[in-house]
N, C-alpha and C positions, 0 to 999 in steps of 0.2 A: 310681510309680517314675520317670517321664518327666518330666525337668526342659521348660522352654518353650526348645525346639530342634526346630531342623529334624528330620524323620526321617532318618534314616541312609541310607547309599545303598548298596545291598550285592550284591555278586552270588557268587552259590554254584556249584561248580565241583562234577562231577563227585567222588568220594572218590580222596584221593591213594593213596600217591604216584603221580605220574606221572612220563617219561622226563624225565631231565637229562641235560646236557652236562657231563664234567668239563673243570675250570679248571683246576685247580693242586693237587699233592698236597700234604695238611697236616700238620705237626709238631704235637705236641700243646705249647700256649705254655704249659701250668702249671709244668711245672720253670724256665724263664725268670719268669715271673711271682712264684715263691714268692722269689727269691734280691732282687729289690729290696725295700729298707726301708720298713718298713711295713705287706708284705703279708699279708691275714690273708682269709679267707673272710667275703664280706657275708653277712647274718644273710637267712634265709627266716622269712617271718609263716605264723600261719593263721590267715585271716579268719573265722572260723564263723558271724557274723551277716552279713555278705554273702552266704556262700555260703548260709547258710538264705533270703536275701531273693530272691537268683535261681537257685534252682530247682537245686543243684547240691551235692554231697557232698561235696569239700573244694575250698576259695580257696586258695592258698599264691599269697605274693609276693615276688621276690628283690628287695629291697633294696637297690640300687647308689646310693640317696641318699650314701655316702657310701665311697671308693673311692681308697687310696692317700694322700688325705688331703683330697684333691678330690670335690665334687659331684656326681658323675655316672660312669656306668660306662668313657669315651673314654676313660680314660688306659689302657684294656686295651689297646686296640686301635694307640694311637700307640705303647707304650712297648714295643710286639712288634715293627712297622713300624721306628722310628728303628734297636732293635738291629739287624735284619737289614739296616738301608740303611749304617748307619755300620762294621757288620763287614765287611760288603761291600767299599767304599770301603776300610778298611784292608786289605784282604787277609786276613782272620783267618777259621779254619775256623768254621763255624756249633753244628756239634752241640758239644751239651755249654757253649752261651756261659751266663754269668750277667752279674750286676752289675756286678762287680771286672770281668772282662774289657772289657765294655762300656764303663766310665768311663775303662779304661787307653789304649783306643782313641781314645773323644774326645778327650783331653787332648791328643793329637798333631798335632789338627787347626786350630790354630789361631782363626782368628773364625769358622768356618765356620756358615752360617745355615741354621734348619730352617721352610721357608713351608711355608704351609697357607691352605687356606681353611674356614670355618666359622660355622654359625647361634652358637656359643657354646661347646657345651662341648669337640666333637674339637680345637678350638685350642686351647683353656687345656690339655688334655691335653698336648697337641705343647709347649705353652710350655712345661710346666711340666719337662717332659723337657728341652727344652733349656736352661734354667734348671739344674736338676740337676745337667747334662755341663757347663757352662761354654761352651754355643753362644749361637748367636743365633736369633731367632728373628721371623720377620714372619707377619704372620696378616691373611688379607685376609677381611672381613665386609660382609654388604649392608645397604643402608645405611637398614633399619628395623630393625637389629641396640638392642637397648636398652640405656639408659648403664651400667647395672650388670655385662651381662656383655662389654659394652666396658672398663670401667673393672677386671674380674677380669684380663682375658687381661693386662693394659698390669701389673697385681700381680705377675706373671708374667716381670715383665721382656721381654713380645713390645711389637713395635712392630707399631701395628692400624694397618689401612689400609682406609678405610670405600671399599667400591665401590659405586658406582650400579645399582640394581637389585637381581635377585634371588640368591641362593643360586648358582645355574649360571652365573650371569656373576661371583662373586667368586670361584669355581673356577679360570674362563678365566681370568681376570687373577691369578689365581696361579700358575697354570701357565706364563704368560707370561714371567712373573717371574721364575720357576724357569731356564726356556732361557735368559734374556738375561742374565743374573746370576751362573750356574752354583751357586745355591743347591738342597739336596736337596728336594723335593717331596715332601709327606706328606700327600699329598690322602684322605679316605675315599670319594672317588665315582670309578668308572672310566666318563670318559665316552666316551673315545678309545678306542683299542685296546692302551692300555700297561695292562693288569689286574695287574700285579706287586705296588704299595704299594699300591694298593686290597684286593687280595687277601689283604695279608699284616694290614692292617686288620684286615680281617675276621675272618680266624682268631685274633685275639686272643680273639675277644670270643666266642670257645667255652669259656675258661676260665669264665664265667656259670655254662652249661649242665652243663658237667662238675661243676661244686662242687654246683649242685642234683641232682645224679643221687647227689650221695655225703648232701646232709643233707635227703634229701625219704623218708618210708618206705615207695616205690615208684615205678615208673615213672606219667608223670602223664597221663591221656587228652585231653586238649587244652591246647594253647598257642596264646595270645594276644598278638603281638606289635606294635607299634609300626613305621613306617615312612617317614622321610623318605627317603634312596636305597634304602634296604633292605638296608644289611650288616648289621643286629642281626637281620631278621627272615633274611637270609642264613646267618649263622651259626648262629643258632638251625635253619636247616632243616637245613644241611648236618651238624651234630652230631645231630641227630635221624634224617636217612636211615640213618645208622652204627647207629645200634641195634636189637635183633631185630625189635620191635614199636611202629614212632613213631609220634608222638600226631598226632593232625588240629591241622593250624595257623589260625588267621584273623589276617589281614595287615589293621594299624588306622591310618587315615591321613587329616588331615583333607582336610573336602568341597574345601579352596580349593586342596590341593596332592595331589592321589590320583594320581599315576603307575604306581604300583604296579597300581590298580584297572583304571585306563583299560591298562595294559597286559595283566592277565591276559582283559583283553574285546575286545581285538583282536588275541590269542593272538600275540604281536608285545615286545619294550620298546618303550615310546613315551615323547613327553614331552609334559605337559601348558602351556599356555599360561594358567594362570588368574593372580589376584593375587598368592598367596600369602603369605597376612598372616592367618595362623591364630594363635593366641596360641600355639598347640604348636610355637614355633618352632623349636625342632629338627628340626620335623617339613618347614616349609616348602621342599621341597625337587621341581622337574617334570621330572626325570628319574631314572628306577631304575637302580643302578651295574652298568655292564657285569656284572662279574664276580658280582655279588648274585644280578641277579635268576635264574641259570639254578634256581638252589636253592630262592627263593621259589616258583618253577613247579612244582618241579618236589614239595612240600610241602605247598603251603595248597590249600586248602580254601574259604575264605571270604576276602573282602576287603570292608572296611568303611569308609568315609566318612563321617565325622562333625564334626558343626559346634562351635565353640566350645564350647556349654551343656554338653555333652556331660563336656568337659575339667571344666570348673568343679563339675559334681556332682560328678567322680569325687575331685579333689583333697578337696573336704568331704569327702566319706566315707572319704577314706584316714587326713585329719587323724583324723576322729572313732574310725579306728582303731589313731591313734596313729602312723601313717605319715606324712611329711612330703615331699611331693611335687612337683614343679614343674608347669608345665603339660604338657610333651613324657612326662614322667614318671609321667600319671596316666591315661595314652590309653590302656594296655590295658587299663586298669580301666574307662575312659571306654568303649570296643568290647564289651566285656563286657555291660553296660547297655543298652548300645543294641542288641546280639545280642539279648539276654535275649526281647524282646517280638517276634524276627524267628522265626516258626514253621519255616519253612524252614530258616533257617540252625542253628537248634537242634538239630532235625533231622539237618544234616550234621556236623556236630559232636560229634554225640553228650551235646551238654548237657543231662544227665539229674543224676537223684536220687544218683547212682552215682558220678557223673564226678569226677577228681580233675584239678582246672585250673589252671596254673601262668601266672601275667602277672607283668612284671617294672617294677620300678618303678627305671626308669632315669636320674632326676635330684632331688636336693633341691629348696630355693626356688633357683633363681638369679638369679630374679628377686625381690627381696624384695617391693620395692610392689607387686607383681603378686599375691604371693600373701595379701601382707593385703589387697589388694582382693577376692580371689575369698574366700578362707577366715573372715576376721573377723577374724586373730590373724596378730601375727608369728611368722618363725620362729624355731625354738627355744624358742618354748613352750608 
């Protein structure tokens, strides 16, 4: 079962949940979400030969390969973000906005710009929304960002601005941007103490969780999530405290970028100092978002650090299930695998014969030569 990869590096936390801090009270973003064109619920698999491989009852995976018309599940999360920032800015009540409202408002605004910073896909999100409304939009990327999902966001109408460094330095420098320019900031990471558009981030991307509690045929006993800042695995926990009986979480993140990990191990958020040049680049990210982690805390269970190989077996075996997968997009499957052989952490998890485990496959190819390197075949076929 063990591709030639490091072993994983894992540490197992008492059974949640544990005490959290609230942030921000949350609307539910599905009535926003159903009213733009387009939207339709991504499709859940059930993997039965996976799940007979590791040891478990049923695999289900939500499928955000494809999402509004984009790649990847971030345009949940920006196209929740920009409405509330741009009704805001107009003066216009909130409850009750849709589409129509939303566009009626842009229009008014003249060139106004929407920056962000991003590994790849929350910008093509953010472009593609501002695109949409008739804005503008800059998207700051660090600068082992690769030409393909540089060359999507720029498809998008954003003008990319490659910054030196890693992830949390193209943040700064968008932020920066933001005060000096008086352009809106649509950042997903709170690293400051402004938790507002991070927050509001985040809560998009419950609309996931909510559509799999309506096409899954019961509630699921573990969830395996993915983590560069941590608002997917934030949301996932914060929609999951809300229900009678939430599943145990494990937070999946590679060896070169674990914030998340090094932070539930010094009961603290921290940020990490390493390279961060994992092929999971969405993932490559050494700091967990203000606003995220109190819910990852306050949820998981297990956190897991995982090397490359890891990534690359999981995308084969997604292919080979007919799933089409990026690399950031194939990490819960990839933590899942590498769990699988950790006695311990099965253990806490409750990874048994019984268990009904739900990991979310959060991105297509975005990378294409990346993924016929790893898989053997282009995408889309």
């Amino acid at each position: 079962m063990s591709p030639a990869a490091t072993p994983p590096e894992v540490l197992v936390l008492d059974a949640g949940p544990h005490p959290s801090e609230p942030v921000e009270g949350v609307r539910d973003p599905r009535p926003f979400h159903r009213t733009i064109p387009g939207y339709a619920p991504t499709p859940v698999h059930l993997l039965p030969k996976l799940a007979e491989e590791l040891g478990v009852g049923e695999l289900w995976i939500k499928d955000e390969s494809e999402r509004l018309g984009l790649p990847s599940f971030k345009i949940l999360g920006g196209s929740w973000a920009v409405n509330r920032l741009i009704l805001g800015r107009a003066g216009l009540p909130f409850a009750g906005s849709g589409w129509a409202q939303l566009q009626s408002a842009a229009a008014g605004m003249g060139d106004l710009t929407l920056v962000t910073a991003t590994d790849g896909n929350h910008g093509r999100g953010v472009a593609h929304m501002a695109r949409e409304l008739g804005l503008n939009a800059v998207v700051y990327v660090p600068d082992e960002t690769v030409p393909a999902r540089i060359e999507a966001l720029e498809g998008e109408g954003a003008v990319v601005r490659v910054e030196p460094g890693t992830f949390d330095q193209a943040v700064e420098a968008a932020t920066a941007a933001a005060a000096s320019q008086g352009w809106l900031l649509v950042v997903d990471v709170a690293i400051g103490t402004d938790v507002t558009v991070p927050g509001w981030v985040m809560d998009g991307y419950q609309t996931i969780f909510a559509e799999c509690a309506d096409q899954l045929p019961g509630p699921v006993d573990v969830v395996l999530i993915q983590a560069g800042v941590g608002a997917l695995a934030g949301a996932a926990a914060r929609y999951y405290l809300s229900v009678p009986r939430p599943p145990r979480m494990a937070v999946v993140e590679p060896l070169t970028a674990a914030c998340c990990l090094a932070s539930a191990r010094a009961g603290r958020r921290t940020s990490v100092d390493a390279t961060q040049d994992s092929i999971m680049a969405g993932l490559n990210c050494g700091t967990p978002s203000l606003v995220a982690w109190p819910y990852v805390q306050a949820l998981a269970t297990v956190f897991c650090a995982i090397d490359d190989e890891w990534a690359r077996k999981a995308m084969r075996d997604l292919a080979a299930a007919g799933v089409e997968s990026g690399e950031s997009g194939a990490a819960g499957l990839a933590g899942l695998l590498a769990l699988a052989e950790q006695r311990q952490a099965r253990l806490a998890l409750g990874l048994g014969r019984k268990a009904r485990v739900l990991i979310v496959n959060t991105e297509g190819a975005t990378d294409p030569a990346g993924y016929r390197a790893v898989v053997g075949d282009s995408p889309g076929n």
